[in-house]
Backbone as JSON, one array per atom type, in Angstrom:
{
  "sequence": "XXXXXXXXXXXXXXXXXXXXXXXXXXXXXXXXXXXXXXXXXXXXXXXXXXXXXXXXXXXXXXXXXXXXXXXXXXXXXXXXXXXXXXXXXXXXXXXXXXXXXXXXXXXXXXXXXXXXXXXXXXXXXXXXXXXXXXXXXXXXXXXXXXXXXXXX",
  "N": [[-16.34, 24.36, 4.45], [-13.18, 23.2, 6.04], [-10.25, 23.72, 5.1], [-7.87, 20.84, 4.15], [-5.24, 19.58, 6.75], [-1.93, 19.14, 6.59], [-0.97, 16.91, 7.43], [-3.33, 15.67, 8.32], [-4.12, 14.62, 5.52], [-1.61, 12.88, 4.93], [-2.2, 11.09, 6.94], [-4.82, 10.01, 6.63], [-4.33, 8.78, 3.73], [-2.0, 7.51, 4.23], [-3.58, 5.44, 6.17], [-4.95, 3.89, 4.01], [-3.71, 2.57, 2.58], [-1.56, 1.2, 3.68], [-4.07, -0.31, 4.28], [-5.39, -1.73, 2.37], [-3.13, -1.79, 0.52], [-1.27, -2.89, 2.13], [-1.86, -5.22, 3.94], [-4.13, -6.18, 2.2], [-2.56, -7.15, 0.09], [-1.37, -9.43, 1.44], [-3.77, -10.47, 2.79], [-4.61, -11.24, 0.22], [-2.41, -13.64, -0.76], [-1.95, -15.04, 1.37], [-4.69, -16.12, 1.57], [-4.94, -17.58, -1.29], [-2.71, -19.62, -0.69], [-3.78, -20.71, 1.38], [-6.74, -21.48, 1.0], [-6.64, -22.0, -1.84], [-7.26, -21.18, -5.84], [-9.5, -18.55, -6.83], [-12.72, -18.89, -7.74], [-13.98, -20.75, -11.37], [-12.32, -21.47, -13.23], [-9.37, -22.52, -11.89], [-6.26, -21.33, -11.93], [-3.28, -23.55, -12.9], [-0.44, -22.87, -12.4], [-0.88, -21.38, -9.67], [-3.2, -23.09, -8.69], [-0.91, -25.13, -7.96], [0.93, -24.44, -6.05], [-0.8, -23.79, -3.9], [-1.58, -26.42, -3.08], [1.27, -27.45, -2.84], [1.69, -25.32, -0.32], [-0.16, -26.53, 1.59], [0.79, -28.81, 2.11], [2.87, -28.39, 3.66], [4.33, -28.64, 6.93], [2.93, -27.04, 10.38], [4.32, -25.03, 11.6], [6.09, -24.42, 8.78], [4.44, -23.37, 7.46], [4.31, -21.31, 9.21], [6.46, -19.89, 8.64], [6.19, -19.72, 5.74], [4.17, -17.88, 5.68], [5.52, -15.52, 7.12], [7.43, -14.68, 5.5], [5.93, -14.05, 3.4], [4.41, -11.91, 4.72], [6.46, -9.87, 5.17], [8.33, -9.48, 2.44], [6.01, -8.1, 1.24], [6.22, -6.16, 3.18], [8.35, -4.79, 2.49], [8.0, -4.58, -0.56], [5.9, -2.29, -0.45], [6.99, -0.12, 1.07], [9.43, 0.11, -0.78], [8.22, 1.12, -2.58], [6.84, 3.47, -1.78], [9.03, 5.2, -0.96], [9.96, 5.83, -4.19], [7.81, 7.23, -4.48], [8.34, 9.52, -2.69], [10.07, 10.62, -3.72], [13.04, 9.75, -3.31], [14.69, 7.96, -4.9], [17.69, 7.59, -6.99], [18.68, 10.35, -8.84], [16.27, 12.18, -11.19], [12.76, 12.07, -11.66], [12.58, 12.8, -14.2], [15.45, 12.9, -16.47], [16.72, 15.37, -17.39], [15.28, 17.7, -16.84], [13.96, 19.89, -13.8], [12.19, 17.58, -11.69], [9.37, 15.71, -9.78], [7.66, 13.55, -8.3], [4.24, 13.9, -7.58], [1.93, 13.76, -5.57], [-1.5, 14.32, -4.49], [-4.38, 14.6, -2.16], [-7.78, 15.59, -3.16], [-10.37, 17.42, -2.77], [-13.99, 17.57, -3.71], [-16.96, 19.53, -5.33], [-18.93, 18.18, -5.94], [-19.53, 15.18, -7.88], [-19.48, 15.39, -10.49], [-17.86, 18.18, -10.8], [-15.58, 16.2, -9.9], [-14.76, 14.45, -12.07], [-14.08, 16.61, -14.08], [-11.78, 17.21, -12.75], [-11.74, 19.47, -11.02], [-11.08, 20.77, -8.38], [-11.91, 21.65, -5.31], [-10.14, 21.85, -2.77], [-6.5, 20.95, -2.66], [-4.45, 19.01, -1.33], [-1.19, 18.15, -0.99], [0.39, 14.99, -0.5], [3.08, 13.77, -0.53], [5.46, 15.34, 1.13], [8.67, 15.16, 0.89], [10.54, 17.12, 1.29], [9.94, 18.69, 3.53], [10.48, 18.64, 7.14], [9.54, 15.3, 8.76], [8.09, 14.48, 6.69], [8.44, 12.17, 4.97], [6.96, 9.71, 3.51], [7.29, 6.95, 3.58], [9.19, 6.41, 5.73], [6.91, 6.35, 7.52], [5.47, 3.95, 7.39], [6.41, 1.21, 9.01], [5.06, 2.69, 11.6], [2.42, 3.18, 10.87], [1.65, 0.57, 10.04], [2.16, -1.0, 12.5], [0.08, 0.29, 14.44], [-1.78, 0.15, 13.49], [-5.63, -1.1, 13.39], [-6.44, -3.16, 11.76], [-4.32, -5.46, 11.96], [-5.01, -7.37, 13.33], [-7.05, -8.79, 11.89], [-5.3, -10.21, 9.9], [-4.92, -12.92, 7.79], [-7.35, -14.09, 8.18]],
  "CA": [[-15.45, 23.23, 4.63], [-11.9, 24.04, 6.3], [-9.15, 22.71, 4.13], [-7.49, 19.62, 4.48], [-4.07, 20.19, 6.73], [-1.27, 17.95, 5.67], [-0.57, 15.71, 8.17], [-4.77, 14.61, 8.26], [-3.98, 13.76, 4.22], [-1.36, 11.93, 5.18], [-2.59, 10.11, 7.71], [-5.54, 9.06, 5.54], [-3.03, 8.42, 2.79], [-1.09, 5.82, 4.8], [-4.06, 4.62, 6.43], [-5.54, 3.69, 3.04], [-1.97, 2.21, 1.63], [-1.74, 0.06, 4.85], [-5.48, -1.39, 4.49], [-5.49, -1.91, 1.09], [-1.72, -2.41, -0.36], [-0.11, -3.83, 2.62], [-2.93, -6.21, 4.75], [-4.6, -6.47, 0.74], [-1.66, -7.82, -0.1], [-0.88, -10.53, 2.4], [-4.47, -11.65, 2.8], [-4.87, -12.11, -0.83], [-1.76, -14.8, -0.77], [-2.43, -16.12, 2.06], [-5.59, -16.98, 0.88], [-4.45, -18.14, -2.33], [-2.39, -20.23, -0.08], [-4.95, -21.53, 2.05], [-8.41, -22.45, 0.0], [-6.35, -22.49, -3.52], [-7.23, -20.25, -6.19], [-10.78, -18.42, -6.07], [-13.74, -19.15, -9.47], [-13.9, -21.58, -11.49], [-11.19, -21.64, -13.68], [-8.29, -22.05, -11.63], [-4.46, -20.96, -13.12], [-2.59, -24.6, -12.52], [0.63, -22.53, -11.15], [-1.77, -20.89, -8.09], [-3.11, -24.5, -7.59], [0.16, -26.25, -7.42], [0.9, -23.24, -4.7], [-2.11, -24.25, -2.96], [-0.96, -27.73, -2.63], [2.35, -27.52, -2.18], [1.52, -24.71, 1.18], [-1.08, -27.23, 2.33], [1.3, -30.0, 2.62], [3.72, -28.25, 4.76], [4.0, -28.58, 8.57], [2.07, -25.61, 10.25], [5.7, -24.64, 11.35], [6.39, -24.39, 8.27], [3.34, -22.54, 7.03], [4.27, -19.91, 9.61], [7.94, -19.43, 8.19], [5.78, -19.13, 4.39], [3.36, -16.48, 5.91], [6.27, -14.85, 7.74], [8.1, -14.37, 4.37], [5.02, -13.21, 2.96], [5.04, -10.35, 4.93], [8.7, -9.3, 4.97], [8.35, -9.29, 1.25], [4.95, -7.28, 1.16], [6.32, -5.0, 3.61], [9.66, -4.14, 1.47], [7.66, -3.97, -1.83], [4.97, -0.79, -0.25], [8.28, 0.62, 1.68], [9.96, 0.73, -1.74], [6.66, 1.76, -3.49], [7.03, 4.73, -1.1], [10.39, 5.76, -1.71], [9.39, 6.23, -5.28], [6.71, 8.69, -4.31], [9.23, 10.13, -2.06], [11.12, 10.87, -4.3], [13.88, 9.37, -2.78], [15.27, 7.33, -5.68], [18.75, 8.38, -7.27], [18.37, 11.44, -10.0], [15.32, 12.63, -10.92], [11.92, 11.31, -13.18], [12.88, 13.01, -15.84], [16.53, 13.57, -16.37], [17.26, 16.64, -17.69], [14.13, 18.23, -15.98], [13.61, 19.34, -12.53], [10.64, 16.92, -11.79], [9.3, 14.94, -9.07], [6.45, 12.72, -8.7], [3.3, 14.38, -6.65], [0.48, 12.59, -5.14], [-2.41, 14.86, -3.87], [-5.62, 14.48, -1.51], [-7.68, 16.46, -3.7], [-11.63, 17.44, -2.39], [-14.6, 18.08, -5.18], [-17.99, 19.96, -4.64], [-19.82, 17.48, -6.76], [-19.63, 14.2, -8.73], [-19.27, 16.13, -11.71], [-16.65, 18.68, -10.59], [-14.37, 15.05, -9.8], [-14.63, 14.53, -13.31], [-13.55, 17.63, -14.9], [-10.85, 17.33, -12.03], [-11.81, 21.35, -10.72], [-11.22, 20.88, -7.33], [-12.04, 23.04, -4.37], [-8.62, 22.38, -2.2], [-5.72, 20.02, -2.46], [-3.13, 18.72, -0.65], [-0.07, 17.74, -1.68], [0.44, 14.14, 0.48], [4.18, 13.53, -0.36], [6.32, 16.49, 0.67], [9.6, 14.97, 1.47], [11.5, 18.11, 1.54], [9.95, 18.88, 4.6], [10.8, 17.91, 8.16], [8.68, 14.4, 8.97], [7.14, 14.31, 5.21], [8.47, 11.19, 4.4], [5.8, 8.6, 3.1], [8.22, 5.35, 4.06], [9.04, 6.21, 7.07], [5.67, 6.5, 8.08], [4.52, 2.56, 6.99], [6.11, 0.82, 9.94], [4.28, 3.22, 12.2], [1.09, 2.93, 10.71], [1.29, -0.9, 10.08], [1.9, -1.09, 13.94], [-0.79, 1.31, 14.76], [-3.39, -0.21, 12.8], [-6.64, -1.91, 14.04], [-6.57, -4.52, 10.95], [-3.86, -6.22, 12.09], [-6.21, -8.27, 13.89], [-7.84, -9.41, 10.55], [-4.55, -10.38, 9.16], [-5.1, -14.21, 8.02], [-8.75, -14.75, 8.45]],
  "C": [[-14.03, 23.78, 4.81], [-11.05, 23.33, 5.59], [-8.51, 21.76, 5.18], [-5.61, 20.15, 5.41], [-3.03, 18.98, 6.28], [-1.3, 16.66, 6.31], [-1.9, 14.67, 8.38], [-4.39, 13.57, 6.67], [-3.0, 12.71, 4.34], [-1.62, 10.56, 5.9], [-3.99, 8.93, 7.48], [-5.58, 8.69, 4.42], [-2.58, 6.95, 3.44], [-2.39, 4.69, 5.24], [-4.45, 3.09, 5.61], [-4.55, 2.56, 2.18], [-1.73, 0.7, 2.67], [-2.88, -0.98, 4.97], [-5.7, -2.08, 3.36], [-4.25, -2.69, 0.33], [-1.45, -3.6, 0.51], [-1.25, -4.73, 3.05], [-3.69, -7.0, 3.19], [-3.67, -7.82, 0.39], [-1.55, -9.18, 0.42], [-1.98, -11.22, 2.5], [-5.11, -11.87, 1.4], [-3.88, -13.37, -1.2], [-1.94, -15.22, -0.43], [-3.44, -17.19, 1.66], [-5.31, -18.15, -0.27], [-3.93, -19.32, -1.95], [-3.06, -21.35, 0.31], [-6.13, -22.25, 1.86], [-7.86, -22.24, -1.17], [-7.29, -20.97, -4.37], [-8.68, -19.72, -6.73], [-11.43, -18.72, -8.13], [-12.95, -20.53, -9.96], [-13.13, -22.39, -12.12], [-10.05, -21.83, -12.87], [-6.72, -22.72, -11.88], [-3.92, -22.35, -12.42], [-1.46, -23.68, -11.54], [-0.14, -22.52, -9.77], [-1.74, -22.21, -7.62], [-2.2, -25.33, -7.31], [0.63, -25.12, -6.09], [0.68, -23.55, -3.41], [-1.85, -25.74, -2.41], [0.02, -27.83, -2.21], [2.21, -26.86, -0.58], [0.57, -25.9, 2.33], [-0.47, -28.54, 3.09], [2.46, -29.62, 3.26], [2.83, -28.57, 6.48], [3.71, -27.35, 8.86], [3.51, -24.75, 10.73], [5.78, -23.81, 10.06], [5.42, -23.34, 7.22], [3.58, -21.2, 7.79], [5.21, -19.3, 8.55], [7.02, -19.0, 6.31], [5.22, -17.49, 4.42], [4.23, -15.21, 6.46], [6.94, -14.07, 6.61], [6.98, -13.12, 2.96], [4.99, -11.57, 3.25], [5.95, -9.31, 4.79], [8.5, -8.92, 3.39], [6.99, -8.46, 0.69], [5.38, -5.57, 1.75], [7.78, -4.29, 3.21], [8.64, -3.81, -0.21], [7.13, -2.45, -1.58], [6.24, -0.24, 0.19], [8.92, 1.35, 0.32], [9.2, 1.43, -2.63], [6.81, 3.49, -3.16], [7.77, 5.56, -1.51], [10.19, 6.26, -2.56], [8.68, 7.22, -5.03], [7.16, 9.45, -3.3], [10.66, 11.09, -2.95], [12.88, 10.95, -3.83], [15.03, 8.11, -3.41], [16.72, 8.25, -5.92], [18.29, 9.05, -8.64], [16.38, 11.55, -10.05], [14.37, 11.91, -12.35], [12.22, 11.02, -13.96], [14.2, 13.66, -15.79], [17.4, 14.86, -16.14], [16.3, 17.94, -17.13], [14.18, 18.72, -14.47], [12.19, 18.88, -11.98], [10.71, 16.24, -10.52], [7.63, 14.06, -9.0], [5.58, 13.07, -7.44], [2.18, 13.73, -6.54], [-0.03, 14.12, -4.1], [-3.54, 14.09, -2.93], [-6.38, 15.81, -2.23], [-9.77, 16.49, -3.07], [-12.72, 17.82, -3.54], [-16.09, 18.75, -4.45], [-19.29, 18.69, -4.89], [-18.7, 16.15, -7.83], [-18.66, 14.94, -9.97], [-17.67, 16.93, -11.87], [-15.28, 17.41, -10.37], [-14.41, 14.99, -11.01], [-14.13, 15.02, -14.62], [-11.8, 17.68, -13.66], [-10.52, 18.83, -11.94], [-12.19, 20.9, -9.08], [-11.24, 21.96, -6.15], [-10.98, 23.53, -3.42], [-8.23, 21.0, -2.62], [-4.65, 19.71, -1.99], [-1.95, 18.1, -0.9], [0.6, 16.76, -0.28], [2.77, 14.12, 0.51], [5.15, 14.87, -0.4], [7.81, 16.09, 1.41], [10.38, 15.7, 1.81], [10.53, 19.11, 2.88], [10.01, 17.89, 5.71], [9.66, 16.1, 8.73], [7.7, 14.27, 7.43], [7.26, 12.71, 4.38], [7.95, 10.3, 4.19], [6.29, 6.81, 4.35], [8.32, 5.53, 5.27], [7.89, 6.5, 7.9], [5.02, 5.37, 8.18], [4.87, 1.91, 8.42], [5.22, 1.15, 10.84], [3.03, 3.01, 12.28], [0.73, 1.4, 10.72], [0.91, -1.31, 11.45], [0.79, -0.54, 14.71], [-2.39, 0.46, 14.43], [-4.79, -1.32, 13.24], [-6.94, -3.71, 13.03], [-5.68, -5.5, 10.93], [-4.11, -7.66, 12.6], [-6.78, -9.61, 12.77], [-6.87, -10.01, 9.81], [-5.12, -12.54, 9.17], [-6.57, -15.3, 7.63], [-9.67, -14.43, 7.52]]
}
């Protein structure tokens, strides 16, 4: 097995962040939105939510879903940052620290477990040229085949 090079980990890093955080994100409100709030219990806030979105004009349902986004796609952006280490000072004050996110490969079940991996990649290396996590989300959001699915 040839090791992982960086830019693959990233790229199935973001993919993963994009399908999951950001699209996750948006069509679990939406929803929420749209058929109210899921089982059988459901939280009064959600369903007043659910009612209130339902009784807008569809206008007006865009401008909700529109906001949705915008505000999905600033939370992962800033999420990023953070694992960019691109905040002001560092983790841990007095430390020099930063916060590392790997792609890490195992031979076996088992070996994931004991966390004895065979290679790993180190996804966020902002201190190199194009390493930056964040500026990588528009890209990928735009890029992505699930945009399609957004909604439905």
């Amino acid at each position: 097995m040839k090791p992982l090079q960086f830019y693959d980990a990233v790229k199935i890093f973001m993919k993963l962040v994009v399908r999951h955080a950001y699209f996750g994100a948006i069509n679990t409100t939406v929803s929420l939105l749209t058929q109210g709030p899921p089982g059988r219990l459901k939280p009064q806030d959600k369903f007043r939510m659910h009612d209130w979105y339902i009784s807008l004009e569809s206008g007006d349902q865009s401008m909700v879903r529109a906001i949705i986004e915008e505000a999905v796609q600033a939370s992962v952006f800033n999420f990023l940052v953070v694992l960019d280490n691109k905040t002001i000072g560092r983790p841990i004050d007095r430390d020099f620290s930063d916060f590392a996110v790997y792609l890490q490969r195992y031979s076996s079940e088992k070996d994931q477990y004991r966390n004895a991996s065979i290679d790993a990649t180190r996804i966020n290396q902002s201190y190199k040229p194009d390493g930056d996590l964040h500026d990588l989300l528009d890209e990928t959001i735009a890029s992505s085949v699930d945009k399609k699915d957004i909604y439905e």
